[in-house]
Structures are given as structure tokens and as C-alpha cells.
N, C-alpha and C positions, 0 to 999 in steps of 0.2 A: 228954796226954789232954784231951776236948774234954768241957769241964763244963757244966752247963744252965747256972748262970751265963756265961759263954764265949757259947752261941748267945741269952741274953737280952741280953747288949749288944750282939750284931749285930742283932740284931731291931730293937731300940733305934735303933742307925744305920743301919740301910737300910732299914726298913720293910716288911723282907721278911720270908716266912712261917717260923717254927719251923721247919719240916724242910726248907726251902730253908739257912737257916743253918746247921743242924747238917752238912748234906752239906756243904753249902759250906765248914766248917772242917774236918770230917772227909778230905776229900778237898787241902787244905793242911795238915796236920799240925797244925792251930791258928794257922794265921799269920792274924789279926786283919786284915793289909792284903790279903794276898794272898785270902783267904776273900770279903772287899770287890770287889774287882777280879773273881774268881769269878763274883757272884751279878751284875755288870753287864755282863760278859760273854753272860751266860745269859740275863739280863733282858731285852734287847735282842732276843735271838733270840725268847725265848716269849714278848713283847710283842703280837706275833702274834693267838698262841693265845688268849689273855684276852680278846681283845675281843671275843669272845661270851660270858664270864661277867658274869649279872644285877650290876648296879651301884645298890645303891637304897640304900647310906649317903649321907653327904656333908656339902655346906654352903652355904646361902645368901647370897653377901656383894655387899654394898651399897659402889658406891663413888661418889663425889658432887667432880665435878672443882672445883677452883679458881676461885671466883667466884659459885660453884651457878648454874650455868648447865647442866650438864649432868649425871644421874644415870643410873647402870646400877644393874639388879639382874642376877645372873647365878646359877645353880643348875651345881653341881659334883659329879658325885655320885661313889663309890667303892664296892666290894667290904665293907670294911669300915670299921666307925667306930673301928676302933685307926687306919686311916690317914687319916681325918675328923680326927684331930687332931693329925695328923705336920706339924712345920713344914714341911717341905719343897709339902708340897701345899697349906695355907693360903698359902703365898710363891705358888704357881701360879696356886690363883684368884683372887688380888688383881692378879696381872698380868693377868690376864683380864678384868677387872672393869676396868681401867685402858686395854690396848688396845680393848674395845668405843668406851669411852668416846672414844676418839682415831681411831678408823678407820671408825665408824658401820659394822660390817659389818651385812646384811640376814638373813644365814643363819650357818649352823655350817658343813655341808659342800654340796661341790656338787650333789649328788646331792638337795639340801632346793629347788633355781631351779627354779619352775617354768617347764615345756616353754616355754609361752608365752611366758616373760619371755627363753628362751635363744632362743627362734624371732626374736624382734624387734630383740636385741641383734645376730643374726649379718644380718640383713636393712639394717641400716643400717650397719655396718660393713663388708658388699660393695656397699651405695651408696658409702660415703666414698671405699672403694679404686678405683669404677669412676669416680666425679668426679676421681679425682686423675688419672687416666687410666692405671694402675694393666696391665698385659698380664693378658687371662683367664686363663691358664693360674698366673701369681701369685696373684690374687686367697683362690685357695680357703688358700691358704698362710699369707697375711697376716690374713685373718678367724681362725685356728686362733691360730694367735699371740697376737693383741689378744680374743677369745676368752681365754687363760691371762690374761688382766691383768684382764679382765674378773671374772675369778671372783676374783683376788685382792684386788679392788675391793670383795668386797661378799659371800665366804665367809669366815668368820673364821679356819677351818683353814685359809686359803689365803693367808691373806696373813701378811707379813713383821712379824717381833715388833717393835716399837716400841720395845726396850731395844737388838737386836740386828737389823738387816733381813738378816742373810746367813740368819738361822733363822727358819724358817715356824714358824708358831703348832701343827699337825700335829706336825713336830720335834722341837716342845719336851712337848708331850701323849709322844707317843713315847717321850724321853729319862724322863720323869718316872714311866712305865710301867713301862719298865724296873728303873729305881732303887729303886720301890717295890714292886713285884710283884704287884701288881693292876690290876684294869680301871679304867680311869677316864675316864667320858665328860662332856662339857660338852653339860649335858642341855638348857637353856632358859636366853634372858635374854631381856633390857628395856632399852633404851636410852631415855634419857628428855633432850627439848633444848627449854629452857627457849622458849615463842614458837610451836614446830612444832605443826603438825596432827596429828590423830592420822588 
């Protein structure tokens, strides 16, 4: 029998909602792991669905690299402040706070480049392909290509995690979605380098 104790420790460990838990044990007979496995199964799929649920808890964290040379701020925000204070998502945005700091990205997603900045980028990069002497009908191929590298250069969901490069930043947002069962977006930051212009 599945006891509200029972669905308050899974709450506990996955950070998922009351009646996601109690289904989730109820539908494993109570098995604690398999209940677990359940709700990141499920997670994963309505990861989805969430991210048009308002996200306006969260946390502000400051991280200040080695030498103080370089400081981020970054704002993290979530569904609720029970998951405002789940380790698992403070471990998130401190990697976040730590990749800014290491990747200088410009934006969060691609969709934030302005037209113009994407107009200029793909302009010199069918110069570069037509100086290399590059055949026309390549070209549009090779701009599309270095285009993706481009965005991972300088979207922050687009580039590769700095603990792990096989997982994009997006990914790891994704996987963390899932686990928790709320929306969670990386609302704004600050990159700050000690010398630079503003």
C-alpha cells in the first residue's frame, strides 16, 4: 500500500509533483526504484508540455572565475520555489554560471541573433567559401554547416557543456526538466571580463 509518507520521499528525490509520485508508485506497486525510473521516463516525454508553464520562482547565482578576472550573473528561474531549493537545480545553475563564464556566449537561444547579425555572418562565410574556390552549388551547403557552429559559438543552448561536450547545454536543461517536473528556463545573465568594453 502506497502511504503519503512513501509519495513524500519521492517527492523528496525527484522533485516531482505529489500526484505525479503517488501515480508513479501506485502504478509500481510501491517499488521506490522502479516508481523513480516511472516518473523519468514520463518526464522526458512531458518535458515538452511544460515549457509553456509561467516559470517566475528561482535563483540568482553569481559566479566569479579564478583570478577575478571574469564574473557572471545569471537568473534561473522555475515553477516553483520547492524546486528553487532542490540540489539538483542549484548544481544546474552553478554550471551555468560557470559555462557563461568559459564560453562568453552572446544569447540563450537562437532565435534571441538578431536577423542582422545572422545576415552578416552568412555573407562572409559565402565570401570565405567563394575565396577558397569552393563549386556554387557547395557553397549554400557549407554556409548552413558553419552557420550550426556559428550558433554554438555564441547561443548558450547551443553549445557544448564544458564538463561534458558530447551534451549541449539545451540537453542538459532538458534532462534536468524531466527529473524535476517543472518548467525551467535560463531567463537572463551578465557576463562581466575584467578590461572589456561594455
Amino acid at each position: 500500500m502506497v502511504t503519503t509518507e512513501m509519495i513524500k520521499d519521492l517527492r523528496e528525490k525527484t522533485g516531482c509533483g505529489m500526484m505525479d509520485c503517488k501515480k508513479a508508485l501506485n502504478e509500481n506497486n510501491g517499488d521506490f526504484e522502479k516508481a523513480i525510473e516511472f516518473l523519468r521516463k514520463k518526464g522526458l516525454a512531458a518535458a515538452a508540455k511544460r515549457s509553456d508553464r509561467v516559470a517566475c520562482q528561482g535563483v540568482v547565482e553569481s559566479y566569479i572565475h579564478n583570478g577575478n578576472k571574469i564574473g557572471v550573473l545569471v537568473e534561473v528561474n522555475s515553477e516553483s520555489d520547492f524546486v528553487a531549493r532542490n540540489d539538483d537545480f542549484h548544481k544546474f545553475v552553478k554550471d551555468i554560471a560557470m559555462q557563461i563564464a568559459a564560453s562568453a556566449p552572446l544569447y540563450i537561444t537562437k532565435e534571441e541573433v538578431p536577423q542582422e547579425a545572422l545576415d552578416k555572418e552568412k555573407e562572409v562565410l559565402e565570401a570565405q567559401a567563394k575565396e577558397s574556390g569552393k563549386p556554387a552549388q557547395a557553397i549554400a551547403k557549407i554556409v548552413e554547416g558553419r552557420i550550426s557552429k556559428f550558433y554554438e559559438e555564441i547561443c548558450l543552448l547551443e553549445q557544448p557543456f564544458i564538463r561534458d561536450p558530447k551534451v549541449k547545454i539545451r540537453d542538459l536543461l532538458a534532462g534536468l526538466v524531466a527529473k524535476i517536473g517543472e518548467n525551467i528556463v535560463i531567463r537572463r545573465f551578465t557576463r562581466y571580463q575584467l578590461g572589456e568594453k561594455s
